[in-house]
C-alpha positions as CSV (number, residue, x, y, z in Angstrom):
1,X,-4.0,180.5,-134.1
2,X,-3.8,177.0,-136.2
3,X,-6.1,175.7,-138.3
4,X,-7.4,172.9,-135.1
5,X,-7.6,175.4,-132.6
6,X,-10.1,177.7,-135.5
7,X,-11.7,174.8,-136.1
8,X,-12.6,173.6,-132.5
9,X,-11.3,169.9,-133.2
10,X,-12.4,169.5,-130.0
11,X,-8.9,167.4,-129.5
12,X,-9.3,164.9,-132.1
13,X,-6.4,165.0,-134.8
14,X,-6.8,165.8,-138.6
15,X,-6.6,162.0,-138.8
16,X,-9.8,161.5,-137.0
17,X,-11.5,164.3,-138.9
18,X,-10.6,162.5,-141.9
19,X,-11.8,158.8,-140.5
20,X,-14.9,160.5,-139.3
21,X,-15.2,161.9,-142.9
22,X,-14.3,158.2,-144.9
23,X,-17.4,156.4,-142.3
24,X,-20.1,158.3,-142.9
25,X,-19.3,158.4,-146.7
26,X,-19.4,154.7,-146.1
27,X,-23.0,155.4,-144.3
28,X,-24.2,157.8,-147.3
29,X,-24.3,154.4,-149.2
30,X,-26.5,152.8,-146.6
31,X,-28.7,155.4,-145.9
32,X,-31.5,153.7,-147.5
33,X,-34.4,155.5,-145.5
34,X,-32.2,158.6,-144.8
35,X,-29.7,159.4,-142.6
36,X,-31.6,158.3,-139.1
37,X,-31.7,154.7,-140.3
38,X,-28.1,154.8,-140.1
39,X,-28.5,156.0,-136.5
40,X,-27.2,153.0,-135.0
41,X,-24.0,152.8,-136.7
42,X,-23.3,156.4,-136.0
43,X,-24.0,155.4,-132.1
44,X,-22.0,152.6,-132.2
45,X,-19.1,154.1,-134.1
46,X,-18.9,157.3,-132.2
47,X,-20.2,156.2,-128.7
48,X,-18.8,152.7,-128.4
49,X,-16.1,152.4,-130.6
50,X,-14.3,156.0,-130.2
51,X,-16.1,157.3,-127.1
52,X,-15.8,160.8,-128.7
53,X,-19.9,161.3,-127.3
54,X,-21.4,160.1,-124.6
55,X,-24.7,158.1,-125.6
56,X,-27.1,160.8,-123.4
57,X,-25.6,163.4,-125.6
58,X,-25.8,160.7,-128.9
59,X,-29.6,160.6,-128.0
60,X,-29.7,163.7,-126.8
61,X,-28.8,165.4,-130.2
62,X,-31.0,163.0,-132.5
63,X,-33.6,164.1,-130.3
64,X,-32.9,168.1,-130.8
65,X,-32.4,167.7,-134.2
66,X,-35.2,165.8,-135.1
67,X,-37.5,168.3,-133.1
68,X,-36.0,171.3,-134.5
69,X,-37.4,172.4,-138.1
70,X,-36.1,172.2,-141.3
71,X,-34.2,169.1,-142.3
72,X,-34.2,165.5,-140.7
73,X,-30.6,165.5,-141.5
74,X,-29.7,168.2,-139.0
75,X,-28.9,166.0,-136.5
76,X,-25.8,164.7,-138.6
77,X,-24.2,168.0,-138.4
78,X,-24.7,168.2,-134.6
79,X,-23.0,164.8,-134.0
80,X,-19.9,166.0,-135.9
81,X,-20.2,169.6,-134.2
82,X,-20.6,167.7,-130.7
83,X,-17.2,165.4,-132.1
84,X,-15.0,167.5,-133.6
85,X,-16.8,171.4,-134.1
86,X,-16.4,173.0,-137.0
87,X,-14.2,170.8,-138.8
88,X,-16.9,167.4,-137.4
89,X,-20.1,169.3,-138.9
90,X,-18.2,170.0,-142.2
91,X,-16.9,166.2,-142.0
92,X,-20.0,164.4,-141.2
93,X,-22.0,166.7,-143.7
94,X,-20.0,166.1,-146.4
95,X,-19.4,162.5,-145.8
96,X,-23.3,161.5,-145.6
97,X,-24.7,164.1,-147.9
98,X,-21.9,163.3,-151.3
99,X,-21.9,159.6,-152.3
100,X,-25.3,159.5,-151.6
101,X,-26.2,162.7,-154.2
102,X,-24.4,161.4,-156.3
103,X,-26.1,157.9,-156.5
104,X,-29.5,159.2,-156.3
105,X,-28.7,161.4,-159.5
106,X,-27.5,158.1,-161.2
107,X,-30.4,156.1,-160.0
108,X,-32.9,158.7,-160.6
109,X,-32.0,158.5,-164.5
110,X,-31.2,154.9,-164.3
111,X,-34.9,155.3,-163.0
112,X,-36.5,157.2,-165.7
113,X,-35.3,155.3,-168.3
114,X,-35.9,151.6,-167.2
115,X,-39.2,152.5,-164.6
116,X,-41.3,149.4,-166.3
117,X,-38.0,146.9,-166.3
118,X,-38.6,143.6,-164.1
119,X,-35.1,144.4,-162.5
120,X,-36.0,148.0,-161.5
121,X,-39.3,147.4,-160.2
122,X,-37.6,144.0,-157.9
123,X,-35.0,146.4,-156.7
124,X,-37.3,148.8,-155.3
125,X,-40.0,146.7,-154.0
126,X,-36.7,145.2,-152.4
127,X,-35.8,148.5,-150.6
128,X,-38.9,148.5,-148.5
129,X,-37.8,145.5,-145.5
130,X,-34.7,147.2,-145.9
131,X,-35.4,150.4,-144.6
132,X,-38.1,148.9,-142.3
133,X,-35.2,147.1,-140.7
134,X,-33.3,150.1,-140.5
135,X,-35.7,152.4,-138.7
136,X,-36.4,149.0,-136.6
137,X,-33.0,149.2,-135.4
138,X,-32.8,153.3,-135.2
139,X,-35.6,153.1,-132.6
140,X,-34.0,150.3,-130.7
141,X,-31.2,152.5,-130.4
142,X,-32.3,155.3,-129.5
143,X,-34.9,154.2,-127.0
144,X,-32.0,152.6,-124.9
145,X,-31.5,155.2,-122.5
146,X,-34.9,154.7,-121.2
147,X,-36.0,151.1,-122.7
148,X,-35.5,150.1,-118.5
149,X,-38.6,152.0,-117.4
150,X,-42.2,150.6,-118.3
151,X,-43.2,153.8,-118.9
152,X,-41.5,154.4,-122.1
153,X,-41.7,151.4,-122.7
154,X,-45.9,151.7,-122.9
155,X,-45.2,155.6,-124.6
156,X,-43.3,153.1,-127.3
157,X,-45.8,150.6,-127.7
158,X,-48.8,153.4,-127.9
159,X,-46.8,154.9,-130.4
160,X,-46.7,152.1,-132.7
161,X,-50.3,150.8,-132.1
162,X,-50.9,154.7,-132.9
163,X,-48.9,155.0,-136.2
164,X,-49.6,151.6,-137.6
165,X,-53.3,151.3,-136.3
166,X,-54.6,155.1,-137.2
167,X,-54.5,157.7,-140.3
168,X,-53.1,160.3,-136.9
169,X,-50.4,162.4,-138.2
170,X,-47.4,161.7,-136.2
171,X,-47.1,165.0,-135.2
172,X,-50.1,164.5,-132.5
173,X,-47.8,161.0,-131.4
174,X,-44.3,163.9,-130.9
175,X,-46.9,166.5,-129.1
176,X,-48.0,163.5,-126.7
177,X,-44.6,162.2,-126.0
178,X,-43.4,166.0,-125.6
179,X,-46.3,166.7,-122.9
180,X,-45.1,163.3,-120.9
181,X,-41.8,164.4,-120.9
182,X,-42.2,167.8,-120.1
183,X,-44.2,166.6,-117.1
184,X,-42.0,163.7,-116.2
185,X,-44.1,161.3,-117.0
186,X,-41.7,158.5,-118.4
C-alpha cells in the first residue's frame, strides 16, 4: 500500500498537500482573531478556486466543528480531513497552527518588554477593526447558504441585536438557533 493510498489523499497529489500546507501557513499570519476569521479565504481557496469541497460541506464542517467541544480550531483539521484525509488534517494543522506560534511567542515577549511604548499600545488598539472586519466577513460567508431566506436572515439580525444589545451569553443565542433548526424553522 503507498504512502497516498495510507494516507487517504483523497486523489489530490503530494503537490496539493503541500500547496494546501504553504496557504494556510500564509493564513496562520492572518489569523488575527483566530483561525474562523480566516474562514473566508479558506472557502474561497478550497470551494471556489480548487473545488476540492463543496460549500454545504465547507459550511457544513465550520458548523460541526464549531458546535463540537474543545477547540475553535477543530474545524481546520476537518477541512483538510474532508480535502485530502490524513495527510489534509496533518497539512492544514500544521500550516495554521506554526507561523502563528511562533509569532505569538515573539510578540508575547516583544509584548512584555515594551507594554507602555506608544508603538505597542497603536498596534494593538489597531488589531481591534481588523479582527472586527474579519469575523464581519466570516459570517458573510458562512451565512451564504441560507442568506436567500428571511428567516435566517431575521435569526441573523436577532442574533446581533442579541450579542451587541445584551450581557446574554452566546451560548443561549447557539441554543436558539439549534432549536429553529432542529424544528425547521429557517
Amino acid at each position: 500500500m503507498s504512502a497516498g493510498a495510507w494516507l487517504g489523499l483523497h486523489g489530490l497529489a503530494w503537490a496539493d498537500v503541500l500547496q494546501l500546507w504553504l496557504h494556510f501557513m500564509l493564513l496562520s499570519l492572518l489569523a488575527v482573531g483566530g483561525a474562523i476569521s480566516t474562514a473566508p479565504d479558506m472557502q474561497r481557496y478550497l470551494v471556489a478556486d480548487h473545488h476540492w469541497i463543496s460549500d454545504a460541506q465547507f459550511s457544513a464542517g465550520v458548523a460541526l466543528a464549531q458546535a463540537a467541544p474543545g477547540p475553535n480550531i477543530l474545524f481546520v483539521a476537518l477541512m483538510g480531513w474532508n480535502v485530502a484525509g490524513v495527510a489534509g488534517l496533518l497539512a492544514t494543522m500544521a500550516g495554521i497552527m506554526g507561523p502563528s506560534s511562533i509569532l505569538a511567542l515573539w510578540m508575547g515577549r516583544l509584548r512584555r518588554r515594551r507594554a507602555e511604548s506608544r508603538g505597542m499600545r497603536a498596534f494593538t488598539a489597531g488589531l481591534t477593526p481588523l479582527t472586527l472586519g474579519l469575523l464581519l466577513s466570516t459570517g458573510w460567508v458562512l451565512t451564504a447558504p441560507t442568506r436567500h431566506r428571511w428567516e435566517a436572515v431575521a435569526l441573523v439580525l436577532a442574533t446581533v441585536v442579541l450579542s451587541v444589545g445584551t450581557r446574554l451569553s452566546p451560548i443561549w443565542m447557539i441554543a436558539g438557533g439549534a432549536l429553529v433548526g432542529a424544528l425547521a424553522l429557517a
